[in-house]
N, C-alpha and C positions, 0 to 999 in steps of 0.2 A: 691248160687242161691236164689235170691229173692221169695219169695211166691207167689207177684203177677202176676212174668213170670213164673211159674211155674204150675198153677194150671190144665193148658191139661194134663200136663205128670202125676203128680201124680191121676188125677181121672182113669186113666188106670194102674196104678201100682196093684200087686197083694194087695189078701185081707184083707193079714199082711205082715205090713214091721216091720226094724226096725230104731229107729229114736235116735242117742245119744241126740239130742238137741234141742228144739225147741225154735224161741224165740218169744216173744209175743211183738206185739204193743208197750204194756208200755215201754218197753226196758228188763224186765224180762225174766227169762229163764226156761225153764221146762224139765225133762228129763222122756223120756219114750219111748215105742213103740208105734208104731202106727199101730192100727189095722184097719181103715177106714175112708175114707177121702169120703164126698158127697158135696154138694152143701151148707149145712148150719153148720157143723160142721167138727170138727178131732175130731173123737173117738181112746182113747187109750188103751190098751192091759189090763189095771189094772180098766177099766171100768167107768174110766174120761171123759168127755166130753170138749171141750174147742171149742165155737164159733169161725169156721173158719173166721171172718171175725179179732180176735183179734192173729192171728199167721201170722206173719208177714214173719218166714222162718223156714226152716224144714232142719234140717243136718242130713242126712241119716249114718248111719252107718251098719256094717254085723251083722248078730243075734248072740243070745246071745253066742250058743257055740262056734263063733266065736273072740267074744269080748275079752276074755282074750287074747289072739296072738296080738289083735291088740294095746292093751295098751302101750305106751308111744313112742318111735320115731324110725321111720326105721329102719334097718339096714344101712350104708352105701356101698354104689355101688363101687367099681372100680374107675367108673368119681367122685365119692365124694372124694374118696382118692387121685386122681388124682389132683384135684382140691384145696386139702388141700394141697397138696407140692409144686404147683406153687404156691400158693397165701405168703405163710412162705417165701419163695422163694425171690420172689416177695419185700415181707415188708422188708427183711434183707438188701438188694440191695437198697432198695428205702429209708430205715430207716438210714444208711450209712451219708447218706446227712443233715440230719436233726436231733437234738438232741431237748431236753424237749417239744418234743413236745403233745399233748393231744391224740392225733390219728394220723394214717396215712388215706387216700383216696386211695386205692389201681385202685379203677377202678368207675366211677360216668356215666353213661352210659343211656339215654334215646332215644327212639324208638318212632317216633308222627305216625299214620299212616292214612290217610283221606279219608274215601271212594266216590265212586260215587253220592252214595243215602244219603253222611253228615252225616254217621254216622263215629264214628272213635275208637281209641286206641290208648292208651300210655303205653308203658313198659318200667320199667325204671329195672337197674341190679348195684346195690351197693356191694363193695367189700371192707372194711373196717377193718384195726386193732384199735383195744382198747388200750390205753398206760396210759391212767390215769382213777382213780376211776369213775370220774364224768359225764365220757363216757358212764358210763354200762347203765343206763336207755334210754337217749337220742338214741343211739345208736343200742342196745340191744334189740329196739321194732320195727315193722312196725304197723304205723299209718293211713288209705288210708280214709277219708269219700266222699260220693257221693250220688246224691238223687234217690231218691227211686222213680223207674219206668223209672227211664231214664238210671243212670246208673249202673255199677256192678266192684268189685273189686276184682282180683282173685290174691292172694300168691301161685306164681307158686314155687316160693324155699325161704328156707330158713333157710340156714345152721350156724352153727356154728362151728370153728375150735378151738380146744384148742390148748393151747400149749404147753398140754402132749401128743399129740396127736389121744386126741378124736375128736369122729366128730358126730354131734347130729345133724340130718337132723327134718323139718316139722312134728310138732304131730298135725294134723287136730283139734283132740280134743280141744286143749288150743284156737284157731281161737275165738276170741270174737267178740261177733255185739253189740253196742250200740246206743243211741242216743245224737248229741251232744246238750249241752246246754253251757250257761256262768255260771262262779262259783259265780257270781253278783248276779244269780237269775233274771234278766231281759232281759236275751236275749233264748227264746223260738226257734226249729226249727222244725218243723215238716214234715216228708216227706223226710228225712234223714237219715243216720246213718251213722258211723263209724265203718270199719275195724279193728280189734287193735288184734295182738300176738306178745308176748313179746317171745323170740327166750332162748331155753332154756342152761343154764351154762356156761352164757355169765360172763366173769374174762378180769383182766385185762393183757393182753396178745393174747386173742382170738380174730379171726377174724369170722366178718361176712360178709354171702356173702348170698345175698337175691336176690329176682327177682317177681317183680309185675306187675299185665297189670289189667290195667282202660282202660273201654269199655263204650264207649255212644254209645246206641243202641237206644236210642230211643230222638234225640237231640231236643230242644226244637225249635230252628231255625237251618234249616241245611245249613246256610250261616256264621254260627257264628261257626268261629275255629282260635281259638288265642295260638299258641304252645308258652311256654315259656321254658330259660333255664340259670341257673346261672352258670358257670365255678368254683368258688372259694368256698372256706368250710373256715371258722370261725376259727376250732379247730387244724387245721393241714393241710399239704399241699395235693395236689392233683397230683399223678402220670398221670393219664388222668380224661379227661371231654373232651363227647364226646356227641351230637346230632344229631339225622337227624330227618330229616321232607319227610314223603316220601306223593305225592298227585297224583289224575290221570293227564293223560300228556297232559291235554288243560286246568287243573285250573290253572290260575295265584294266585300268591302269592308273599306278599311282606312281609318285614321285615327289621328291623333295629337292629344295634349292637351298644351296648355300653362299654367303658372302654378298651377296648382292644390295649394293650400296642402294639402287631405285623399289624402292618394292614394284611400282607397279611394271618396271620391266621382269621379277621375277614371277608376275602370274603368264600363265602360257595364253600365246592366241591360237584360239581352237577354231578350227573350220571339219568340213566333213560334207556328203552325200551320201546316198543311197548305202554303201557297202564299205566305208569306210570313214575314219574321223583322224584327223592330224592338231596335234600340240607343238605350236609351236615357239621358240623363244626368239631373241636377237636382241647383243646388245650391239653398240655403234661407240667407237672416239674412246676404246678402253685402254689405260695408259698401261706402261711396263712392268710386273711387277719389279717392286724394287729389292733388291739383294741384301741380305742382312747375314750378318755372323749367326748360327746357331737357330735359322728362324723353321717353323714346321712346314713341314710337305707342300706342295702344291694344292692339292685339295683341298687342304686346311686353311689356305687364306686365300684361293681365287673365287670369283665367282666359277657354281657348281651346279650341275645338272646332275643326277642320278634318277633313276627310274626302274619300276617292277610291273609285272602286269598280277601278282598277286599279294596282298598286305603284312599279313605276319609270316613269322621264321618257320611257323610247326612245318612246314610244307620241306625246308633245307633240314632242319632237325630230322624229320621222319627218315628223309632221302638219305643223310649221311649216315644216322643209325644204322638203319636196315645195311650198308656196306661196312659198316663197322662191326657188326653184331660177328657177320659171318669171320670176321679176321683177328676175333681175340678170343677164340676158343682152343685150349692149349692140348696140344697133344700129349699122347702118355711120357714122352721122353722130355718133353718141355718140361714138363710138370714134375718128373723125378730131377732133373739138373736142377729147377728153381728152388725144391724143398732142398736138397742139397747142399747149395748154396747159403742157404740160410739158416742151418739147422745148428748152428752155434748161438743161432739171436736170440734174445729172449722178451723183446717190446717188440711195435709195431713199426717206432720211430729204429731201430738196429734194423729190422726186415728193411726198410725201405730205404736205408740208406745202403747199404750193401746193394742191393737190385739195382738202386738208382746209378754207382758207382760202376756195376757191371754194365750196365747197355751205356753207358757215357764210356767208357773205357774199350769195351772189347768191340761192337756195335760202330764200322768208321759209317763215318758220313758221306754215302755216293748215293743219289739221287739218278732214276733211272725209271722214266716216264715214260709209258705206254698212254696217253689219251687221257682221259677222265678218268676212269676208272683209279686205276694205279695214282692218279694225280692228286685225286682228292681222296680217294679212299686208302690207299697205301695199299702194300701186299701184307699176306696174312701173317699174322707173327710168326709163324710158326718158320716159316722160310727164312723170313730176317733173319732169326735164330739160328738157322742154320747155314747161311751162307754171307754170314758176318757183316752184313753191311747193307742200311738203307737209310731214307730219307726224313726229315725229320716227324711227317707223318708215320713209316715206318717203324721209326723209334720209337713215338709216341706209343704205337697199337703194341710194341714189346713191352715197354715199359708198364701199361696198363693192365696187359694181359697176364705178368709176372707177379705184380702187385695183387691184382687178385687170387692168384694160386698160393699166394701169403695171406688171404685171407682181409685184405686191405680193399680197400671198395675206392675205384680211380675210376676216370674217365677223361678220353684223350679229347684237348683244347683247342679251338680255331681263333689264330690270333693273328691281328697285323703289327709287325714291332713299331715302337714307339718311333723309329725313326723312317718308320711309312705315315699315310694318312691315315688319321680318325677314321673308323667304322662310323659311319651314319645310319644310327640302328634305327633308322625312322623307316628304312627301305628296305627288305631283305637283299642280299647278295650273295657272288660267293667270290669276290675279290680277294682272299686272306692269303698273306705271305709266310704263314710260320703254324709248327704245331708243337704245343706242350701236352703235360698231363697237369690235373690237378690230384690229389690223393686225400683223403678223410684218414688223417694221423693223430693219434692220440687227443680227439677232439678240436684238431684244428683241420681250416682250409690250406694245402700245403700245394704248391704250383713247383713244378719240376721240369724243367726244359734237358732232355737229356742227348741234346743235339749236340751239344758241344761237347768236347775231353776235358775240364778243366775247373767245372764248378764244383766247389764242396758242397756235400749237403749243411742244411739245405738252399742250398746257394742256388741261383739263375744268372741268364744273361741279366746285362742292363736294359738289351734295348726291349725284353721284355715287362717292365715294371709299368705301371701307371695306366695300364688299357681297359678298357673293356671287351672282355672275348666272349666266346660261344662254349659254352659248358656242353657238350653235348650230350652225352646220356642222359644229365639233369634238365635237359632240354630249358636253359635259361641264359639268360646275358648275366654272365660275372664279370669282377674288376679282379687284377693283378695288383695288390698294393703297393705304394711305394714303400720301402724300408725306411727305419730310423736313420738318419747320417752315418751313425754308428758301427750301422750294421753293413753299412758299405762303405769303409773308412779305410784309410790309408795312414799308417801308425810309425813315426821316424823316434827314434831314439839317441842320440848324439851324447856322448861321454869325450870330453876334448880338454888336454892337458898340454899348458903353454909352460913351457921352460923358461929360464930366466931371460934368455938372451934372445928371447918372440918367435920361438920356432913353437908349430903347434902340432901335437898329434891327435886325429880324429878317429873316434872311435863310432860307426853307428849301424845300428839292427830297423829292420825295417820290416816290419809286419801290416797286413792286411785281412780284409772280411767282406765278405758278401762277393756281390759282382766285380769290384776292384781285386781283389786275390786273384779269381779267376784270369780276369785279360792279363794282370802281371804272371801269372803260373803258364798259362799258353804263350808267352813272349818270352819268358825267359827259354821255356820248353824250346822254342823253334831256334833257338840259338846254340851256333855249336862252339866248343868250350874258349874258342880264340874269339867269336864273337862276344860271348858272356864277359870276356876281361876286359877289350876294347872297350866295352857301355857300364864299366863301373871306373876303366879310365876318364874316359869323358863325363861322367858322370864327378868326377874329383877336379879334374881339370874346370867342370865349372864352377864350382868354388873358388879358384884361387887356379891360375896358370899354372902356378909353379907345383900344385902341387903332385905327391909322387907316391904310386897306389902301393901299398906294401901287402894288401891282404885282399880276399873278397870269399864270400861264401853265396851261392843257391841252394836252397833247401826248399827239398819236396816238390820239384817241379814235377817228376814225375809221379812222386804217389798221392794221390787225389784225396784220400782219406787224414792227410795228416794238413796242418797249417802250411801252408809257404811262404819262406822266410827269406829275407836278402840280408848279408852283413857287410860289412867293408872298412877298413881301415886304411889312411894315409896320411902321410906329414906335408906339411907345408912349413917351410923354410921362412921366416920373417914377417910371420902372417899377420899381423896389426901391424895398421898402418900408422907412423910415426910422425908428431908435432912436436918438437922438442922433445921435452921428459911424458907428454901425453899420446899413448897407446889408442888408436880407434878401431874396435873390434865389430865385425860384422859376424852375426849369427849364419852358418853356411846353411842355404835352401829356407831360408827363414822370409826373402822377401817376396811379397807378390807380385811375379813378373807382370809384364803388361800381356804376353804371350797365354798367361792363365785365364786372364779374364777379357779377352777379343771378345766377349761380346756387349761390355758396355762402351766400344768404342765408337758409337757415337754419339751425336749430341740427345736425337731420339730415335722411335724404333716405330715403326707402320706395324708391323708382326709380334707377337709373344716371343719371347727368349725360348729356344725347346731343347732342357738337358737331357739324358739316357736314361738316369736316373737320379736319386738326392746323392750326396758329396757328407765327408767327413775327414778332415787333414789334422793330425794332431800329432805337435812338437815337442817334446821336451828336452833338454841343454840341460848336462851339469860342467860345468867348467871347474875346473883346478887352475888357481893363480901362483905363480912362484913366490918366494917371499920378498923377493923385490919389486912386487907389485901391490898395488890398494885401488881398490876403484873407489872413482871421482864422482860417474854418474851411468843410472843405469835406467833403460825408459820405463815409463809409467804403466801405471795398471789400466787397462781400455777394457768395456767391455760395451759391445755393441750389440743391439736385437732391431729385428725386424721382421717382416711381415713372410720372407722368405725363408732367412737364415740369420746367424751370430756370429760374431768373432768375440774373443774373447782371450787374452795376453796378458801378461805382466811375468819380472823379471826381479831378484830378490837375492839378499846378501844372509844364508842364512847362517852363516859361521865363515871366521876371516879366512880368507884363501878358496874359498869355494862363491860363486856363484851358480843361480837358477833360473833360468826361465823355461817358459812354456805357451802354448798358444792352442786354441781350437776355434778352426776355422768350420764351422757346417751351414750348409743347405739342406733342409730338409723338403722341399717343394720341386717337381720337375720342371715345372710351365709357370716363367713369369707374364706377368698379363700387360700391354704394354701402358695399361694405365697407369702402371704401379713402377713404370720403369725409372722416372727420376727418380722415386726414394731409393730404389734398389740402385741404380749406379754410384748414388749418394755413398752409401751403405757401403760397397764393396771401395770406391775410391776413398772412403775415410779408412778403411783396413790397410789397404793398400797400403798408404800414407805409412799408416802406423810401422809398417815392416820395414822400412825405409830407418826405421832407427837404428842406431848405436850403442854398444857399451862401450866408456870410458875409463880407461885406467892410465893411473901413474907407475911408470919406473923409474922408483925411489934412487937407484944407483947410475940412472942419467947423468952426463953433466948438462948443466945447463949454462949457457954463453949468455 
């Protein structure tokens, strides 16, 4: 029970109680009794005081000569032992079917329930065997957070079954409350906490069999009820997964399903009386899914349940407007620093890359949540502005609201990155993990994520490319395009000059665009200068052992506005490898490891391939030969197309003592389909192949035996 639903009851509780636990604001814990609770304090037994305004919850427990009895975990009832036999039962029968596997799913069970007045509950009842180590933790704990003052999470069971036959039901005690945060140190939540008891002599062999119920009592819109339900578990298969949605019997509700193999399990069975009507699903015998290099989300290939009780978005458009409107109106000194700032540009596209460079540059990213409000809406730019630092909602609302004091007409974006699930815009919701702007520049649609430090204009993340998001202002579903290869390409230069006697020196620049610049300008960036030389040694050392770094350059990692560049030069000592008087030269980073392309490794693929974004790699090699050398043989010209992307190579004698090659490798597509997957493995294993070549030369001043 939360503190601050609780404070009528306990100012009428007797004049001592007793309390195992109290936990404080900070996230801390204190244990004591409680001898008096008033309006400005909790006075405890041992003659502590603790300002009630910093105790956040109070776990009552029996007095002292009580306490002993009550230490560690129930007894078990009859239905626990009853419960323990079916469930063994149960996994032997169901286990039968399935071998190596990580667990069984014995039962996945959720309960949505919606009331009159928009409040509502979910109770969900997990029945689960352990079969391998790596289960015990995941497994092992219930996890439930919810925010504070709205909602409450209650561990109605939570047993464990051995399988010597103990059976270790709920110790209230162990129940811990915290607060969540990110382990980054940048993402702050306040007005929160988490649930968390870890279920005690949990082995592998034991089942658990748990039961929790999430309660919003106090909803922040009582229009807003999104039930969701995934069928499938990762680790092992699923004997049942079952949902209902039970609502009063004049709300309409809709809902979409996804991935489901039977249709007719994907229409719901509807029941109902007098004051209420329930949807329900269940599938029965759903196997694992299976694990793939690079495969998308969970929601994007399990079967899916999602659900609204109202049909289109104007209803989430209007809501988030109306919070947005009030938070990008710029004050008088906002508006004198932006014109400022820009008062050397002279286009739309100068204004906006300047703006866009300041809130990605000066603007860090510390995320710092108060509830909905602050969560979906952000704070008002004008604060950001001033106290340097918000989320990327936050950023968003500066970024748009700067753009417009230039005179530029934005509007800040609700997106899930490419490396969450698909939006199912069949359904409104408000699931989104990320916010951009888009901006109306010089006749174009221009999308700007100014969350990170690192992207040029008008550069983005990767994992934003390829979506469809929430235009807001425009009130409309937009796409984020994918770029040309090109424009997110990775650019190697190599200049390498072999002496007579095969020692070779490399010379090579390496330039980038789009998304790829970026993550390589934030990687070099977080690296300090003995790091940076370390990853251009290893980076030579993989070419050739022996070889020995003589130079290296970073350029422009920190300034945002200019390209960033990497250089590096090293010699290798003996570097063709030698058949008598015949020289076998390998082009360095020329071939395609197997390490690049894990994801056609295997023979087929249940899921789509899902990249970040399209790809562009392009090589070119000028080599210098001494004059005691003539090449013998140099590979052929390839040029491959398909339905995803090309390769395209060839290597050339274009004046004696110089050779050339070159290569462009692109993907222009994010999402292979896995119908299309043999051509495309085809595709990428004949490239592959190809890099796998050699140039051949003679050294004429050889002897030969």
């Amino acid at each position: 029970m939360k503190f601050a639903a609780a404070i009528s009851a306990l100012l009428i509780l007797p004049t001592v109680c007793r309390a195992e636990v109290l936990t404080l604001r900070s996230g801390q814990e204190a244990r004591g009794e409680v001898a008096a609770i008033d309006a400005e304090s909790v006075k405890l037994a041992d003659g502590k005081v603790l300002p009630r305004k910093n105790v956040s919850e109070i776990q009552f427990g029996p007095a002292k000569a009580e306490q002993k009895a009550a230490v560690g975990t129930a007894q078990p009832s009859e239905a626990d032992k009853k419960a323990a036999a079916e469930a063994f039962a149960m996994a032997r029968e169901f286990g039968k079917k399935y071998s190596g596997m990580n667990g069984l799913v014995l039962l996945d069970q959720g309960a949505y329930t919606l009331n009159a007045d928009g409040t509502s509950k979910m109770r969900t009842r997990q029945i689960r065997q352990i079969l391998k180590e790596s289960l015990k933790q995941s497994w092992g704990q219930i996890i439930r957070c919810s925010e504070e003052g709205r909602e409450r999470v209650k561990i109605i069971k939570a047993n464990v079954y051995a399988a010597d036959g103990g059976i270790y039901t709920i110790d209230p005690s162990r129940i811990k409350i915290s607060k969540p945060q990110s382990s980054s140190g940048d993402f702050f939540v306040s007005g929160s906490f988490c649930t968390q008891y870890a279920m005690e002599n949990v082995q592998v062999g034991s089942i658990v069999d748990y039961e929790v119920e999430e309660e919003t009592y106090n909803p922040f819109r009582k229009d807003f009820f999104f039930p969701t339900w995934g069928f499938q578990d990762d680790e092992g298969p699923v004997k049942v997964s079952e949902v209902s949605v039970t609502l009063p019997k004049d709300q309409a509700f809709y809902y979409s399903v996804r991935n489901f193999a039977d249709k007719k399990a994907a229409e719901p069975v509807m029941t109902g009386d007098a004051s209420a009507k329930t949807y329900a699903w269940r599938l029965e015998n759903v196997l694992p899914m299976a694990s793939e290099p690079m495969m998308p989300s969970y929601e994007d290939v399990a079967p899916f349940m999602r659900g609204a009780i109202f049909k289109d978005w104007d209803r989430i458009f209007d809501w988030t407007i109306g919070l947005y409107n009030e938070r990008i109106k710029p004050s008088p000194e906002l508006k004198e620093f932006t014109l400022h700032l820009i008062k050397d540009c002279k286009t739309d596209e100068e204004k906006a890359r300047v703006i866009y460079h300041y809130v990605q540059k000066e603007i860090r990213y510390i995320a710092v949540k108060v509830g909905v409000s602050s969560g979906w809406g952000g704070y008002d730019a004008n604060l950001t502005w001033k106290r340097r630092y918000g989320c990327c909602v936050d950023k968003s609302l500066l970024l748009t609201t700067m753009l417009g004091v230039a005179g530029i007409k934005a509007s800040p974006i609700l997106i899930n990155t490419n490396n969450m699930q698909d939006i199912d815009y069949t359904i409104p919701q408000v699931g989104f993990d990320h916010s951009i702007t888009v901006a109306e520049i010089g006749g174009k649609h221009v999308f700007l994520d100014s969350t990170g430090y690192d992207s040029r204009y008008p550069a983005i993340s990767g994992f934003d490319y390829g979506v469809k998001v929430l235009n807001i202002f425009a009130k409309k579903i937009d796409f984020v395009p994918v770029p040309a290869p090109g424009e997110n390409g990775s650019f190697y230069d190599f200049t390498i000059g072999i002496s007579s006697g095969g020692d070779a020196a490399v010379s090579e620049k390496m330039s980038y665009s789009g998304a790829r610049e970026g993550e390589l300008r934030g990687y070099y960036r977080s690296l300090k200068k003995e790091a940076q030389k370390r990853a251009f040694q290893e980076m030579a050392k993989g070419v050739n052992p022996a070889a020995e770094l003589l130079d290296y350059g970073v350029n422009n990692a920190e300034t945002i506005n200019e390209p960033f560049t990497l250089a590096t030069k090293y010699a290798i000592r003996d570097y063709p490898r030698r058949a008598g008087n015949i020289l076998i030269f390998n082009l360095p980073d020329f071939e395609m490891e197997a390490y690049r392309i894990t994801e056609i490794s295997q023979a087929g693929r249940a899921y789509p391939i899902e990249y970040g974004a399209s790809m562009g790699r392009y090589y070119t090699y000028k080599i210098s030969l001494p004059d005691n050398y003539e090449v013998v043989s140099l590979p052929g010209k390839i040029e491959l197309s398909g339905k995803y992307g090309s390769f395209k190579a060839r290597c050339g004698q274009p004046e004696k003592g110089k050779v050339t090659c070159s290569s462009a490798w692109e993907r222009g597509e994010r999402v292979v389909s896995p119908s299309d997957y043999a051509a495309y493995k085809a595709f990428l294993e004949t490239a592959a192949s190809y890099t796998k070549n050699q140039l051949f030369f003679k050294d004429l001043s050889a002897k030969v035996n």
